[in-house]
C-alpha positions in Angstrom: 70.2 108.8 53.6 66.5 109.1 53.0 63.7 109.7 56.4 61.7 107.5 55.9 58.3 108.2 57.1 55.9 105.2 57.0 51.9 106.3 57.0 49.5 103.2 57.7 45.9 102.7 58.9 44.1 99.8 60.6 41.3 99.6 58.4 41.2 100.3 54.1 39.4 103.4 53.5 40.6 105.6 56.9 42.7 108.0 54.7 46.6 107.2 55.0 46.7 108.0 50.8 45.5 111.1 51.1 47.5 112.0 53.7 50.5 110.4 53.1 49.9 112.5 49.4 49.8 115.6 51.5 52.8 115.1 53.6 54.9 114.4 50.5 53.4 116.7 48.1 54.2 119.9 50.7 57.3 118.4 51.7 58.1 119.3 47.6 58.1 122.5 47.8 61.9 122.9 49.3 63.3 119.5 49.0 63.5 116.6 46.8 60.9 113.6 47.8 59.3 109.9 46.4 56.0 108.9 47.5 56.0 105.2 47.4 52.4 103.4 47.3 53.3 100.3 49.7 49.5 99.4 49.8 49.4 95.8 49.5 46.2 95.6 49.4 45.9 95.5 45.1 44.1 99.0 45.4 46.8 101.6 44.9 45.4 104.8 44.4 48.4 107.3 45.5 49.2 108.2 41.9 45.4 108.4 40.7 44.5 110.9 42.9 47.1 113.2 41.2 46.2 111.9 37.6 49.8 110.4 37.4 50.2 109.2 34.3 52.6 106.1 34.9 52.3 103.7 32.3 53.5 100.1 32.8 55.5 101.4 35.8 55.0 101.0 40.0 56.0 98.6 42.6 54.3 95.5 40.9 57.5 95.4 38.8 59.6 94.7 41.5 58.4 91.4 42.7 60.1 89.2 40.2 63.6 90.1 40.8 66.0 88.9 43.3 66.9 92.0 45.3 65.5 95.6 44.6 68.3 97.8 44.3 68.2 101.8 44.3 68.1 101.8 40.3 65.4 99.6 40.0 63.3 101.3 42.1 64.3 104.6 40.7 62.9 102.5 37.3 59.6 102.3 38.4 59.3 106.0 39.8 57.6 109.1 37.9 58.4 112.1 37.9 55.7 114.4 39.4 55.3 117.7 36.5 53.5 120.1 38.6 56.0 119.2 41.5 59.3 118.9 39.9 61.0 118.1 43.2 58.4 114.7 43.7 58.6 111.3 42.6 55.9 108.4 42.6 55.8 105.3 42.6 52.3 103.8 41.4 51.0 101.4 43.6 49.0 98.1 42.6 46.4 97.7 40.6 43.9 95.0 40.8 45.9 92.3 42.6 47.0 92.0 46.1 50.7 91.7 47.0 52.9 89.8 49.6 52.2 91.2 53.1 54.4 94.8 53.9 56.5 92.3 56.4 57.5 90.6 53.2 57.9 93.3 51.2 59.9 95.8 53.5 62.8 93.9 54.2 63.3 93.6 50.4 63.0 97.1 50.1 65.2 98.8 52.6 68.0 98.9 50.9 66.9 100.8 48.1 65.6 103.2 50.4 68.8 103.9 51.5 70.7 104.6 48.9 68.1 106.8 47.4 68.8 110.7 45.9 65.4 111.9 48.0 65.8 113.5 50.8 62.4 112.0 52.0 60.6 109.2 51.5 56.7 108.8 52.0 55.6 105.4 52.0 52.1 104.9 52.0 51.3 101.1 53.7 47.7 101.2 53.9 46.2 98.6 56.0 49.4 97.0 56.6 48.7 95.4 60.0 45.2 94.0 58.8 46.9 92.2 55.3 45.5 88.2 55.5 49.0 87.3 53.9 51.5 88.2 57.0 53.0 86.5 59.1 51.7 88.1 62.2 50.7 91.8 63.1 53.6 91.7 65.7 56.3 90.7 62.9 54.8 93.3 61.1 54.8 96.3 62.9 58.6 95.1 63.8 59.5 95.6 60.1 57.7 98.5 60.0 59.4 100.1 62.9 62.8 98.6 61.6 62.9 100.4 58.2 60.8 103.4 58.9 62.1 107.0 60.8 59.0 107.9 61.7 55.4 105.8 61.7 51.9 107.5 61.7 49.0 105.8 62.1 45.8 107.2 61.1 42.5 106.7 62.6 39.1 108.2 62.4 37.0 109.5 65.0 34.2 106.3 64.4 33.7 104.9 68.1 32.9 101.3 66.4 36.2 102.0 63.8 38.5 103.1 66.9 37.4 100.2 68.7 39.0 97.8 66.3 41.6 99.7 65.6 42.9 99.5 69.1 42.4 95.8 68.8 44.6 95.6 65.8 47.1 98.0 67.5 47.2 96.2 70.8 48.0 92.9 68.9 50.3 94.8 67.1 52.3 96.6 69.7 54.2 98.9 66.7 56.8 100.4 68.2 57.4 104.3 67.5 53.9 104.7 66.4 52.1 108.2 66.2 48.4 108.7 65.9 46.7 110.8 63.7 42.5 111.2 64.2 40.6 112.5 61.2 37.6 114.0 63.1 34.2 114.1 61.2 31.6 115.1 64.2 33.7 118.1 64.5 35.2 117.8 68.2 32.4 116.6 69.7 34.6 112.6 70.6 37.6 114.1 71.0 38.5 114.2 74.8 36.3 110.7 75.0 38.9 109.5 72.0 41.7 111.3 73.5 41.2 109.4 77.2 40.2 105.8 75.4 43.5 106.1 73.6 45.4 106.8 76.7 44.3 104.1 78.3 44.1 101.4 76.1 47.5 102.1 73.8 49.7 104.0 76.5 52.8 103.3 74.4 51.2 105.7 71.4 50.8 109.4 71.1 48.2 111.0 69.8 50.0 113.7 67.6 47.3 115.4 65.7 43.8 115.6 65.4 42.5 116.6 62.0 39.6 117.7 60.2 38.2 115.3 57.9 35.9 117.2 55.1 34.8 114.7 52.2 33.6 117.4 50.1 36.6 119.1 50.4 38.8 116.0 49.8 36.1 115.5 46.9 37.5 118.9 45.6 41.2 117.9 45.6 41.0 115.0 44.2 38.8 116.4 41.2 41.2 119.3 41.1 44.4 116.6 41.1 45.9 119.2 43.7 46.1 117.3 47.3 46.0 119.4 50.2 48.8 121.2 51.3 49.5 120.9 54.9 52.3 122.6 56.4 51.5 123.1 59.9 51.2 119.6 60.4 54.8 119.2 58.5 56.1 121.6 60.8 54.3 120.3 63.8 55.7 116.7 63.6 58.6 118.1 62.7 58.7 117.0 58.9 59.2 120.3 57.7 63.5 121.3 57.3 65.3 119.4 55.1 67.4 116.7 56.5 64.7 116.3 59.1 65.0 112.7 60.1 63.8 112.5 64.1 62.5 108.9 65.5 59.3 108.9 67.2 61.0 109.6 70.7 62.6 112.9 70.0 59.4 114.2 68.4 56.8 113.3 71.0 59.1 115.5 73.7 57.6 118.4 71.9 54.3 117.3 71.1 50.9 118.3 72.3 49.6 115.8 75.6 47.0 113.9 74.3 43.7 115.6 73.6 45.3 119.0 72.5 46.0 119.4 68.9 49.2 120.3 67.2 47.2 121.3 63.9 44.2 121.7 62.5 44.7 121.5 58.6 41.8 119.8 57.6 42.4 117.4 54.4 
């Protein structure tokens, strides 16, 4: 069976493709892996920013049919050359897509019947999708299917303060925050106590560097960033790694310290 490790943000644009990217593309190196762009939102980009060339194929195929089975959704993944041990499957392009709570149910059991020994799926602004149900429902499908969530936020005052609106409202269980930090530090304790106060129930598991020319570079280059300190420090990184949320915040940094500092 598959861990399945579910990467969302609160807001399109925060960076849960690029980092979802990164988790699966280092996780490649020693074991097999799909990267599945779940982002509703008609914008997939997961596969662009590797210069995938896919075709006719990615999750838009899958909509039509009565249940999604492992083999079709095996269909619609491609095979990664320069990382022979990843898959992808492309995400939408130019139309939006039932809401994840929709989706995800449909889903899970292809996921577990899957060859992969990890699944990325990359849910963008699932919480935030004007088709579902309800945030709450959401984040309970999320939780239901996934191994492991991450939520990533950015170190914007005015972004974190709707993000812990959309969280709160939310109340995803399992959930593990990751802050890209562009002011370089300076908001971090001030984040790292307005999280604790306001979304007790979530750790803050990393807090990462956010350089935009250097994620300009890697997407130019095709080549995401490689991050295997952060695999390592939410323990991602041995194969058959499959811990819940739980077991992996008993070894995590308190809130305010870092467990990496990879930037992407």
């Amino acid at each position: 069976m598959s861990a399945v490790v579910s990467v969302l943000t609160t807001k399109d644009g925060q960076g849960s493709t690029s980092l979802a990217l990164s988790l699966a593309w280092t996780a490649a190196e020693k074991r097999r892996v799909m990267a599945l762009d779940a982002d509703m939102s008609g914008t997939g980009t997961l596969a662009d920013l590797i210069a995938l060339d896919y075709g006719s194929r990615g999750i838009g195929n899958l909509f039509g049919t009565m249940a999604i089975s492992g083999f079709l959704l095996e269909q619609q993944a491609v095979p990664v050359r320069t990382r022979p041990r990843l898959r992808v499957v492309p995400g939408l392009q130019g139309f939006c897509g039932p809401g994840v709570g929709e989706l995800l149910p449909r889903l899970a059991p292809a996921l577990e019947v899957l060859p992969e020994e990890m699944v990325v799926l990359d849910l963008g602004a699932a919480l935030a999708h004007p088709r579902q149900e309800s945030p709450r429902r959401t984040a309970e499908v999320i939780a239901a299917v996934s191994h492991r969530v991450l939520v990533v936020l950015h170190d914007s005052p005015a972004r974190l303060v709707k993000s812990i609106q959309i969280l709160k409202a939310a109340q995803l269980p399992q959930a593990e925050l990751i802050v890209f930090e562009s002011r370089r530090g300076v908001l971090r304790e001030q984040i790292a106590r307005t999280i604790g106060e306001h979304l007790p129930g979530h750790r803050l598991s990393a807090v990462l560097p956010w350089d935009e020319r250097r994620a300009a570079r890697a997407e130019d280059a095709a080549a995401p960033e490689q991050v295997p300190a952060l695999l390592k420090s939410l323990r991602l990184a041995q194969p058959g790694a499959a811990l819940g949320a739980s077991e992996a915040q008993s070894t995590a940094a308190p809130p305010g310290q870092r467990d990496s500092r990879e930037p992407l």
